[in-house]
GUVO-689922 format. One record per residue (C-alpha): residue number from 1; z, y, x; residue in three letters. Coordinates in steps of 0.001 Angstrom, whole numbers, plus 500000, padded with zeros to 6 digits. Each point is the difference from the previous one (the first is absolute). Example, Ala and Ser with C-alpha at 12.3 -4.5 7.8 and 13.67 -1.06 7.14 Angstrom:
BEGIN
1_507800_495500_512300_Ala
2_499340_503440_501370_Ser
//
This chain:
BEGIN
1_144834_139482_635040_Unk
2_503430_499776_497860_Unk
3_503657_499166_501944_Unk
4_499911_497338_497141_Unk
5_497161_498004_501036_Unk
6_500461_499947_503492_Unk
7_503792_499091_498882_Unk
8_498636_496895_497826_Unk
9_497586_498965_502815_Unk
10_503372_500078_502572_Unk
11_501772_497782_497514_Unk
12_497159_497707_500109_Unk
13_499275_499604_503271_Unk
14_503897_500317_501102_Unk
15_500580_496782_497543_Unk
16_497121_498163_501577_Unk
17_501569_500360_503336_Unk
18_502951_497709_500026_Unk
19_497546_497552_498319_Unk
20_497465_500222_502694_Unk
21_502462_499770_502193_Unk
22_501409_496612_499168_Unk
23_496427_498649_499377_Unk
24_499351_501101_503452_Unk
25_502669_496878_501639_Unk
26_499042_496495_500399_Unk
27_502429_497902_498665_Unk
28_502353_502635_500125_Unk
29_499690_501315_503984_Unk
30_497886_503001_501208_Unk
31_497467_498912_502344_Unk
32_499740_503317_501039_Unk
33_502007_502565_501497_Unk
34_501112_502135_497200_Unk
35_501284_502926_501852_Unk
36_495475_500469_500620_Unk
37_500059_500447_496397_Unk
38_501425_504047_499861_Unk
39_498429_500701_502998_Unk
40_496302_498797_498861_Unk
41_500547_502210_496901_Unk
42_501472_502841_501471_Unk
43_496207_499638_502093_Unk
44_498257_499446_496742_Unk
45_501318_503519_498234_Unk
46_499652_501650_503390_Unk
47_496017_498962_499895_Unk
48_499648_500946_496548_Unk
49_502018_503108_500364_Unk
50_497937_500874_502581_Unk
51_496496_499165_498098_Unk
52_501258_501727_496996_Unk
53_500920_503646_502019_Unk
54_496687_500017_501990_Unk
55_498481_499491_496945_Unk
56_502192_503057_498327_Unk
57_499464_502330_503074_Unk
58_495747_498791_499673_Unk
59_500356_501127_496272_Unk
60_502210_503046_500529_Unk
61_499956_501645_504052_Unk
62_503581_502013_498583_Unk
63_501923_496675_499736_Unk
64_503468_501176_500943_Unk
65_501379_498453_502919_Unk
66_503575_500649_501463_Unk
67_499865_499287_503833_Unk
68_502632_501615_501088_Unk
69_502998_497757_501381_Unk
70_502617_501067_498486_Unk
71_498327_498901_497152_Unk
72_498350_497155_501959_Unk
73_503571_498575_501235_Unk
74_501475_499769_496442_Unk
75_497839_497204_499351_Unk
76_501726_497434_501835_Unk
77_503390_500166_498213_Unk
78_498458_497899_497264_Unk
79_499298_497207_502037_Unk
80_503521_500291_501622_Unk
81_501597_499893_496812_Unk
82_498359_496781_499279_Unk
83_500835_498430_503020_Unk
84_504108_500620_499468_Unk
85_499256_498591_496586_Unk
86_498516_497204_501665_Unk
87_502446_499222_502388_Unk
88_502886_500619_497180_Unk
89_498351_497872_497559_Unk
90_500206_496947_502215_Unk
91_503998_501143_500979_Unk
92_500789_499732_496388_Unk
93_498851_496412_499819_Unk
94_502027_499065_502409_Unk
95_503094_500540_497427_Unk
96_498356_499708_496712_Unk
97_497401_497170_497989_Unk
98_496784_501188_499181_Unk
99_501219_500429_496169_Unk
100_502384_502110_500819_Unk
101_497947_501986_502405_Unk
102_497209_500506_497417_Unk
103_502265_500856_496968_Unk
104_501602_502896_502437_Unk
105_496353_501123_500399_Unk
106_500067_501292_497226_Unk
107_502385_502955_501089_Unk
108_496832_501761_501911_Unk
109_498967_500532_496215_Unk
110_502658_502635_499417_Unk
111_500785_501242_503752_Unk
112_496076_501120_499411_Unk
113_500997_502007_496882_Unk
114_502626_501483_502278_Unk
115_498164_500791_503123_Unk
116_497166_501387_497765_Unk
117_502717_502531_498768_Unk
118_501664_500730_503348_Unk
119_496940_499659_502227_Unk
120_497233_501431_498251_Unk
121_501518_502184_497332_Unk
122_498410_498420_496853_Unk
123_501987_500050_496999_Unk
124_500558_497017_497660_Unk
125_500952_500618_496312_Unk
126_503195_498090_498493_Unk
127_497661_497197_498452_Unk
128_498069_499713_503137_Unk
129_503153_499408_502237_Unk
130_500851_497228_496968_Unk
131_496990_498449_500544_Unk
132_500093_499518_503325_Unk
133_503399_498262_499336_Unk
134_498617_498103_497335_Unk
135_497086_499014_502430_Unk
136_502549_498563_502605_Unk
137_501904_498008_497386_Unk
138_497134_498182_498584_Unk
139_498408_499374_503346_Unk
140_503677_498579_501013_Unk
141_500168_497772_496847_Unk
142_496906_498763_500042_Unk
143_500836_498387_503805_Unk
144_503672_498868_499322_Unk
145_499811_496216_499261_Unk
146_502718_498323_497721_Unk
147_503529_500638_500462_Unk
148_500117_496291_499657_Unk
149_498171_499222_503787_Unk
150_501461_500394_503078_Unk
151_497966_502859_501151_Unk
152_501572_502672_497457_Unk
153_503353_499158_501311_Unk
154_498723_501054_503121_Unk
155_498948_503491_499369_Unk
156_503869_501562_500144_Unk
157_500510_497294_502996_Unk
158_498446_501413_502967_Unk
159_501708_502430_502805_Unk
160_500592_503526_499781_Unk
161_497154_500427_502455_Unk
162_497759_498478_498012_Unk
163_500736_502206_496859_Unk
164_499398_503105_503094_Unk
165_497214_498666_501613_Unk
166_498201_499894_496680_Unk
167_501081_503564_498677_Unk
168_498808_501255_503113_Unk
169_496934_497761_499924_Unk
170_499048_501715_496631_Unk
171_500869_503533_500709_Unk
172_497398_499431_503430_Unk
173_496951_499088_497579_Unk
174_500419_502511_497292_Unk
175_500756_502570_503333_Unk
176_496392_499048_501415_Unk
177_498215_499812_496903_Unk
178_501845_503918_498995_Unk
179_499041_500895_503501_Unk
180_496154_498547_500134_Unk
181_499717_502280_496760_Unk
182_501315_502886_501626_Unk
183_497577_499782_502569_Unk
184_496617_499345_497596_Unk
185_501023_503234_497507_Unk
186_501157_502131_502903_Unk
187_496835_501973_500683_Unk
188_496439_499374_498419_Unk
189_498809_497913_502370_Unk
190_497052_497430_499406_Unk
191_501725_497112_498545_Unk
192_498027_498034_502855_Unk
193_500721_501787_502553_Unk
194_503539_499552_499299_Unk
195_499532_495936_499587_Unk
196_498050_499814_503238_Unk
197_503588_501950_501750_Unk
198_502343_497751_498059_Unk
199_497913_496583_500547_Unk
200_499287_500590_503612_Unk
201_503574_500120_500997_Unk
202_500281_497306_497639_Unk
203_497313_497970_502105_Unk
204_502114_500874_503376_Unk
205_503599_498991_498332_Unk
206_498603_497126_499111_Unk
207_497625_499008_503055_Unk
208_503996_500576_501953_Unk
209_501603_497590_497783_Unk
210_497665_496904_500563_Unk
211_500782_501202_503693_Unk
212_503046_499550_499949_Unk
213_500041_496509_498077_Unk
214_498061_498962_503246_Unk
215_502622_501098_502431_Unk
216_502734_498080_497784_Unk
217_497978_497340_500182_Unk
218_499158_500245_503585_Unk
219_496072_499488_499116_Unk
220_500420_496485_499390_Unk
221_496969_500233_497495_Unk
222_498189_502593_501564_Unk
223_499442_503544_499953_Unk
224_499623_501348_496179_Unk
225_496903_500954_500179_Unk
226_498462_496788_500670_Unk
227_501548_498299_497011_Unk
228_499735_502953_497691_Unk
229_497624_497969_497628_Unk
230_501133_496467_500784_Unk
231_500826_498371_496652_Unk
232_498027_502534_497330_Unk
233_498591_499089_497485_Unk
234_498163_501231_497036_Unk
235_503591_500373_497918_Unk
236_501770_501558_503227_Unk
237_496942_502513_500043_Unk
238_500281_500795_496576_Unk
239_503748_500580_500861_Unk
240_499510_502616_502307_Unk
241_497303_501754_497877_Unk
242_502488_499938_497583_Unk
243_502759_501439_502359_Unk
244_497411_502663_500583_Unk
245_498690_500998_496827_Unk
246_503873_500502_498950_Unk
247_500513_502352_502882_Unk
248_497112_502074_498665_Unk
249_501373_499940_496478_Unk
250_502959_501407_501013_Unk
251_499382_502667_502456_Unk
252_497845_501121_496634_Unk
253_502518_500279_497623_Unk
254_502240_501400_503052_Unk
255_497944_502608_499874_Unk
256_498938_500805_496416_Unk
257_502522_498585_498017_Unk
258_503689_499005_501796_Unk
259_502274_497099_501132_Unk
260_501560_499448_496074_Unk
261_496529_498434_499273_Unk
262_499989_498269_502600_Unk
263_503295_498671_499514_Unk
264_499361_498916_496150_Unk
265_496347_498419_501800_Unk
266_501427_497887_502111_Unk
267_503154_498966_497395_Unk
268_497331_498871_497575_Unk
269_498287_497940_502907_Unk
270_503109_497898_500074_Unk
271_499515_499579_496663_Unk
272_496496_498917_499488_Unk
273_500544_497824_503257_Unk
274_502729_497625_498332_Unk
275_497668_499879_496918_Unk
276_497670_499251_501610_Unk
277_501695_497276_502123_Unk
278_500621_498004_496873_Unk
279_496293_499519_499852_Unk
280_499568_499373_503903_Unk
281_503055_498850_501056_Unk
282_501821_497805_497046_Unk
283_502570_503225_500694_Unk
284_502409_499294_496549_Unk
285_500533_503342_498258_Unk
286_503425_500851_498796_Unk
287_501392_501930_497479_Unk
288_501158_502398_502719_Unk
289_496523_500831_501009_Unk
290_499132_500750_496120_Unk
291_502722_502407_499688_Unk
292_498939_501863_503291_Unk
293_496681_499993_499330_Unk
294_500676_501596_496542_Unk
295_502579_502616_501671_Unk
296_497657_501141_502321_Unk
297_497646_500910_497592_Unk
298_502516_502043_497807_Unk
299_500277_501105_503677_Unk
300_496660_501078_500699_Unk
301_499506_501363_496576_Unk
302_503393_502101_500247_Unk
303_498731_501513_503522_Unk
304_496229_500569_499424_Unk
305_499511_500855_495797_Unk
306_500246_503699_498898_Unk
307_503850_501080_498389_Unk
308_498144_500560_496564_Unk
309_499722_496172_499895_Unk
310_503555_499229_501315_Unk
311_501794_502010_497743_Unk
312_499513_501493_496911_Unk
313_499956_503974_500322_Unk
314_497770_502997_499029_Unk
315_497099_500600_501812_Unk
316_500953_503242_500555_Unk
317_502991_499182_501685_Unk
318_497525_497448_502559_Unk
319_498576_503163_500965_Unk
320_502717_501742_500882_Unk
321_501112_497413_501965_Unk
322_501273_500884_503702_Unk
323_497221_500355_502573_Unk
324_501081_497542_502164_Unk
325_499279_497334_496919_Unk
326_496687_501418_499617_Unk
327_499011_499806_503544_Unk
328_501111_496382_500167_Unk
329_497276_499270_496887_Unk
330_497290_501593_501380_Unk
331_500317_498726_503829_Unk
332_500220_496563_498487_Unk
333_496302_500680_498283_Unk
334_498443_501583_502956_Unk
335_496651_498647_501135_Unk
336_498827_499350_503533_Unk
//
């Protein structure tokens, strides 16, 4: 299987997901208890995790399993990370709107490209660092509104902590995403063995967090467990499947390709999602979101398309280019 179409399908389905999600409310409330959501996927890729590596150790009795714990305990950090992020995410609210919040988003975009450098050692050719910078800037312009509405006055208005809070915010997610693909290229482990580690602790982090909404609320609805489906529907299913399916994608390209696809997957999500809002949602398109859309794709193109077709030089001189370069090409064409 290519990076590139399990890339495309994570666009897809990662687009669909906000979608789903809104089409999930009734007249624009959750009748169910959205924190159920993560945990009921993180249950649906630990069951098909779990089919798919009985399946690989049926097929193949020399699957390679790591049990030891100091490999074992690594896999919790993940799911740590997260829950900071969490927590941080919901701190930065407190000081800045939603627009700002999501146009400083954007920053994970490069402190990825940075962490991938520091953290794992990969190096990034001049044009690749420029198109991750060009990928930030025309995610960023395609979410800043007008100068002319009151919301773009408020994106230099909000505290210092704010500004913090979402720096920090960004470096957490690119650090856990850096860090989950640490863990899936650091040995040759089954891929499903390592999903069933990272997804079980996932399960437990999760499981303690609806546990602790109950405590808050001093069980005035109930235990968690006895509501855990009150609510679902067929569109709130479909939003967990979703959840879950985009889990899988990722620990994938984790794995055999790295976290810049993923990054440029999920960018392009955005995109398709507020295209495809002005079909679902009357969403008004601007001229901001045409010039981001068409910046990251000089983006994209700048990042992922051989240096022969960037600039114009010798083909003997492509060949002799440094090894690094040539390694970057031919991990981003590896198969499964």
């Amino acid at each position: 299987m290519h990076w590139y179409f399990v890339a495309a399908l994570l666009t897809v389905l990662t687009s669909s997901q906000g979608i789903l999600t809104t089409l999930s409310q009734s007249n624009g409330k959750y009748m169910y208890d959205y924190a159920t959501v993560p945990f009921l996927a993180e249950v649906f890729k630990l069951l098909v995790s779990s089919i798919l590596l009985w399946k690989e150790c049926q097929a193949s009795p020399s699957t390679r399993m790591t049990t030891d714990w100091k490999s074992v305990r690594l896999y919790p950090i993940p799911s740590v990370i997260y829950l900071i992020h969490n927590n941080v995410q919901f701190a930065t609210l407190v000081y800045v709107d939603t627009s700002t919040y999501q146009i400083m988003g954007n920053l994970k975009i490069v402190t990825t490209g940075i962490l991938f450098r520091l953290f794992l050692k990969r190096k990034l050719s001049n044009l690749q660092w420029m198109a991750i910078l060009l990928l930030a800037v025309g995610t960023t312009t395609s979410q800043v509104k007008g100068c002319g509405e009151a919301s773009c006055d408020s994106l230099f208005s909000a505290p210092i902590q704010g500004y913090m809070l979402g720096v920090l915010s960004a470096c957490l997610s690119a650090l856990a995403g850096v860090y989950t693909e640490f863990l899936m290229k650091k040995n040759n482990d089954s891929l499903y063995w390592q999903n069933v580690q990272l997804y079980t602790f996932g399960a437990i982090f999760n499981m303690a967090r609806l546990l602790l909404d109950d405590f808050r609320g001093g069980f005035e609805n109930g235990p968690w467990w006895q509501r855990l489906f009150n609510g679902y529907t067929i569109t709130t299913w479909l939003v967990v499947l979703n959840l879950g399916s985009t889990g899988l994608l990722v620990s994938w390209l984790m794995k055999y390709a790295d976290n810049i696809v993923k990054v440029y997957s999920t960018s392009m999500a955005m995109l398709l999602t507020m295209l495809l809002s002005v079909y679902l949602f009357n969403f008004k398109p601007t001229l901001q979101l045409f010039l981001g859309i068409i910046i990251c794709m000089m983006s994209l193109h700048m990042y992922f398309a051989p240096p022969n077709m960037l600039v114009d030089i010798p083909a003997a001189t492509v060949k002799a280019a440094p090894e690094s370069l040539k390694e970057v090409l031919v991990e981003r064409r590896t198969d499964s």
